[in-house]
N, C-alpha and C positions, 0 to 999 in steps of 0.2 A: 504494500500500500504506500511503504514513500518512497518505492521508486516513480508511481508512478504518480503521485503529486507530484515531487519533482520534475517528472517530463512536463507536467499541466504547466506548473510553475515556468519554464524555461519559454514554452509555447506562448504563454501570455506573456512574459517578456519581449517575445520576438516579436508579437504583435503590435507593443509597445512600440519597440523601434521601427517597423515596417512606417507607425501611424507617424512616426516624425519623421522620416526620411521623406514619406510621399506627399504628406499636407505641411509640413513643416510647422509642425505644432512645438511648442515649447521644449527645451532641451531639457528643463529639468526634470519632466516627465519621465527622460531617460535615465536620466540619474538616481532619481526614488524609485522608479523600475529596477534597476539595478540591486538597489540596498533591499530592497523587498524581498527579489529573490535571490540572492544572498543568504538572508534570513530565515527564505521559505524554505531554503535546502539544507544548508550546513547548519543553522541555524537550529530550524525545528528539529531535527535530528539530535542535537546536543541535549537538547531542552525535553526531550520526550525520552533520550535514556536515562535522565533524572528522575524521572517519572516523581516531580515536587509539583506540588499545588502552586507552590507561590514561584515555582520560575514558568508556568504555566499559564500564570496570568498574566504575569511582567511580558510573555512574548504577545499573549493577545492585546495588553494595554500598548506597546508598541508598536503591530503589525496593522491593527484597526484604522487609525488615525493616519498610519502612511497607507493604507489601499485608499480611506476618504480623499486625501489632498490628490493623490493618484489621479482619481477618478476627476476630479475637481478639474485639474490641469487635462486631462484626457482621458475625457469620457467615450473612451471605446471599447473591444472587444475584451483588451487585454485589460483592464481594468478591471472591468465585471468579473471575469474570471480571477485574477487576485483575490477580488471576493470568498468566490466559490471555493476557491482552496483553501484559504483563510476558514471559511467553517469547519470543511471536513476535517483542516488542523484541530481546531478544539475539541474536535469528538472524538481524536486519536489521544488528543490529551488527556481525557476521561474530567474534561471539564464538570461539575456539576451540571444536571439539568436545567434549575434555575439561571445560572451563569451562560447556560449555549443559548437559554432561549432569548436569554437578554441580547446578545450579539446578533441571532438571525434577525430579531426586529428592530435592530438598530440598522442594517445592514440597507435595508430599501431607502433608510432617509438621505445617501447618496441622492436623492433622483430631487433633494427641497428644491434646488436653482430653479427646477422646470416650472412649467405651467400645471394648472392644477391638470387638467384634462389627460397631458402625457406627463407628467409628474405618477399620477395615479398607475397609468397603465405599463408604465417601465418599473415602477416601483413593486408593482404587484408582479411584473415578468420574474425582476432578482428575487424578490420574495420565493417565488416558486424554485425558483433555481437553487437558490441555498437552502430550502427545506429539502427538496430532493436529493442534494449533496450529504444533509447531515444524515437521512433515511438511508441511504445507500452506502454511506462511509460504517453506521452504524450494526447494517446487516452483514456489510462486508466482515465485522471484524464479528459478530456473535459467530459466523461460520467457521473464521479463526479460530476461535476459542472453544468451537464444537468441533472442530476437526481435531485438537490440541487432546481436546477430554477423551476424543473416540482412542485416539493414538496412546492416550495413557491406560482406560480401560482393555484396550488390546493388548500392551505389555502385561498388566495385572495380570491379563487371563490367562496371556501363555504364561507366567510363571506360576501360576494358580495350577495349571495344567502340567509342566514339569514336576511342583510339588507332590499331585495324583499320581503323574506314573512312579516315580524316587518313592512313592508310602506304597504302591501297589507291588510295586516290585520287592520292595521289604515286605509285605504282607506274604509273599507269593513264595520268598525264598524260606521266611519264619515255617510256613506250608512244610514248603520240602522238606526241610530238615527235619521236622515231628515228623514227617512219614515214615521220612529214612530211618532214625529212631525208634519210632513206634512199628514200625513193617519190617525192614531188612535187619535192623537190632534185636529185635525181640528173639526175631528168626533163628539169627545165630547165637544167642545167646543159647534156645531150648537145644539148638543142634551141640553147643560146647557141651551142656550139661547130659544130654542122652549120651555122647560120647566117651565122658567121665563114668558114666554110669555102667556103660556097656566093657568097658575095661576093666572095673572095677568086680565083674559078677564074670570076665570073661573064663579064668583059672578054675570055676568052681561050678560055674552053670553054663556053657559054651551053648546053651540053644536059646537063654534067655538075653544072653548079651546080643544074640541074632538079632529078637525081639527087638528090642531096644537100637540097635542099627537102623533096622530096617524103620522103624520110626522118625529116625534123625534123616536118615536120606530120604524118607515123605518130608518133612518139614523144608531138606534144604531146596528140595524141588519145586515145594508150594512157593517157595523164599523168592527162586527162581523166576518164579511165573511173573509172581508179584512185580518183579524188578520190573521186567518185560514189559509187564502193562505200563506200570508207569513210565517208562521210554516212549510207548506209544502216544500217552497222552497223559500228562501230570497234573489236566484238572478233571477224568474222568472218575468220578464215587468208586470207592470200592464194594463188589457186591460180598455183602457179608448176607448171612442168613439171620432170623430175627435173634433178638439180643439173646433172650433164654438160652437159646438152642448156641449160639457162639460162646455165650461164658460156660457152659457147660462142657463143650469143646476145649475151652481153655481149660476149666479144673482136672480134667483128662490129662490133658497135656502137663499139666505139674504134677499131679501123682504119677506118673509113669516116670519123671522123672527120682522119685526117690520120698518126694514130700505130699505123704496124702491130704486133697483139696476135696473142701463138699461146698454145694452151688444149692441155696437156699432164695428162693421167688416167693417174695408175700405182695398183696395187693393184686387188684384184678390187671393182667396184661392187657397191655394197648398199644397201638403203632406209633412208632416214633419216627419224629423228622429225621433225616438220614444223618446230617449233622449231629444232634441228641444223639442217637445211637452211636454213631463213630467215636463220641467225644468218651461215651462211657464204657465203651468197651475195650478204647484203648486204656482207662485209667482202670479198668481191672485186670488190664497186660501186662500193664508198667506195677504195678501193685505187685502180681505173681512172679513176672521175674527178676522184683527185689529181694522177693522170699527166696527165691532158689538163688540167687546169689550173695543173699548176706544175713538173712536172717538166721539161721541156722535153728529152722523151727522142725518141730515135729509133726503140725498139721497147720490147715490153715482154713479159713471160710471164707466164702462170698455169698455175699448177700445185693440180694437186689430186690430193690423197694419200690412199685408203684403206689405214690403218693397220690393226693389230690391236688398239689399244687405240682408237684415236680417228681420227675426219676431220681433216685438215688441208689448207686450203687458204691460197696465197701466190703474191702477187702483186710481180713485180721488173722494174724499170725501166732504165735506164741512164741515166738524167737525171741533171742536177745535184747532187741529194741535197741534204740539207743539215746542220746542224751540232749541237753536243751537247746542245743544248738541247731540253728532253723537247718532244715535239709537244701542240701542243693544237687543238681544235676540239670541234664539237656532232657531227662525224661520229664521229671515234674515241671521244669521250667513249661517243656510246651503244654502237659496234663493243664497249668496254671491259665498259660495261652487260651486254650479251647474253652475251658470254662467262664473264664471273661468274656471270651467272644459270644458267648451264649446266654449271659447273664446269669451263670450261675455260679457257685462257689466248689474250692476245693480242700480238703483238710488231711493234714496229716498229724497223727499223732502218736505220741513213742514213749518210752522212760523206758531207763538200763533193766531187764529181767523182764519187763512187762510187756513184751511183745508189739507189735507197731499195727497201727488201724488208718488206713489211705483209704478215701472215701471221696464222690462229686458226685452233688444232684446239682440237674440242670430244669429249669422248667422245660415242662411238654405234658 
């Protein structure tokens, strides 16, 4: 916008001098032509990266007075248009309202010398003129300032949109790793301990350590498959059969290893969100193959509770337990994960001799 009042500016200077070159009108005409636009260039420019009230006025209380004498001495084209620039200056300057409107209606009394008859009708031509100047300097610039806002709400968004993928991508990789944990870990953990087991009975029963192999090599196969899919696709559900029937299949699978488990269902069964389900039946995984790897318990139960508000299931040992210091690991860490994601809760609890109880009901 001030380039291209400046061009306006230069134009109506030129006009200025065209008018005394050809009619030989007054030289000083030229000369306050000059200081004007001067003023109107380098000038306005100075005065508007100040962006001050009060050097804002200082330029309309000097630029005013020299477009009147302007016009005065040479009353032509290039006069009028000093004018016009002159307004749409003030409305770049974010003149007050009050203050622009006092300058447009000062602006026509240029024309007092005339007669009333073309006094009136030149006076109301400029009138129109620098209303349309200040309308159109004004719209010019709300579309500045709307293109400025669109340009900023666009940075917002794509960085709003970075942040989603950077949280989705942690979301997705927190995913994987509880899989990997809770799927391939488990896996080989029941496969270490069938292995141990089958060794351990091989000297003394060689058909029951078979047993016991041939176990560990179904497990590492399932382990296997498991992998597989998820190379196929890492956000496809696992199809698990309903909960009962899966933890039931888990307490199997820890008594064969050495520590017999009983699978106790109170409450009327009901189908679970697939999520609910996952979330609880990996935390009676991670529960049993704590017990076979550190409790050194003698038996162990699981219980699973259809509630009226929520599922709850819990897993309790009579092991060792152990002491007050909060538990950590990558299993409970994600057990912790999934039950926040679901709004539900998860508890662990222990003391030295007393055996440890891992428990999360989730609503459903």
């Amino acid at each position: 916008m001030n380039r291209a009042l400046a061009v306006l500016t230069g134009g109506a200077f030129l006009s200025v001098v065209l008018g005394v070159l050809a009619s030989g009108e007054p030289v000083a005409s030229l000369v306050l032509g000059a200081v004007f636009a001067a003023l109107g260039t380098a000038g306005f420019g100075w005065v508007r990266r100040r962006e001050h009230l009060g050097w804002a006025a200082a330029y309309v209380v000097v630029q005013l007075p020299l477009a009147f004498v302007i016009f005065t001495i040479n009353a032509g084209v290039g006069a009028t248009l000093f004018l016009v620039v002159l307004v749409s200056q003030c409305v770049l300057l974010k003149l007050p309202l009050p203050a622009l409107a006092v300058v447009i209606a000062v602006v026509p009394l240029v024309h007092l010398g005339m007669s009333l008859g073309a006094g009136l009708q030149e006076g109301l031509g400029t009138l129109v003129s620098v209303v349309f100047a200040a309308v159109v300097t004004e719209l010019l610039q709300r579309e500045k300032r709307s293109r400025g806002e669109l340009a900023e709400a666009h940075a917002k968004l794509q960085d709003y949109a970075a942040q989603a993928e950077r949280l989705a991508t942690a979301q997705e990789r927190n995913r994987v790793a509880r899989d990997i944990h809770d799927g391939l870990g488990h896996a080989l953990t029941v496969v270490q301990m069938q292995v141990k087991a089958a060794r351990a009975v091989l000297p003394t029963d060689p058909g029951k350590a078979d047993d016991v192999l041939a176990k560990a090599q179904d497990q590492a196969e399932t382990a296997l498959a498991d992998v597989r899919r998820s190379v196929r696709t890492l956000r496809e559900p696992r199809a698990v059969p309903p909960l009962p029937e899966a933890l039931k299949a888990l307490a199997e699978e820890t008594s064969a290893t050495g520590v017999p488990a009983t699978l106790t269902v109170s409450g009327v069964e009901r189908p679970l969100p697939d999520e609910a389900g996952e979330a609880l039946y990996r935390a009676a995984q991670e529960g049993l193959t704590n017990v076979r790897k550190h409790a050194r318990a003698s038996r162990v139960e699981v219980l699973l509770d259809y509630g009226d508000a929520g599922v709850r299931v819990e897993v309790r040992d009579d092991g060792t337990g152990a002491g007050s210091a909060p538990a950590t690991g990558f299993g409970l860490l994600g057990l912790r994960e999934r039950a926040a994601h679901l709004g539900g809760k998860l508890a662990l609890e222990s003391a030295p001799g007393q055996g440890c109880t891992l428990s999360m009901e989730v609503p459903a």
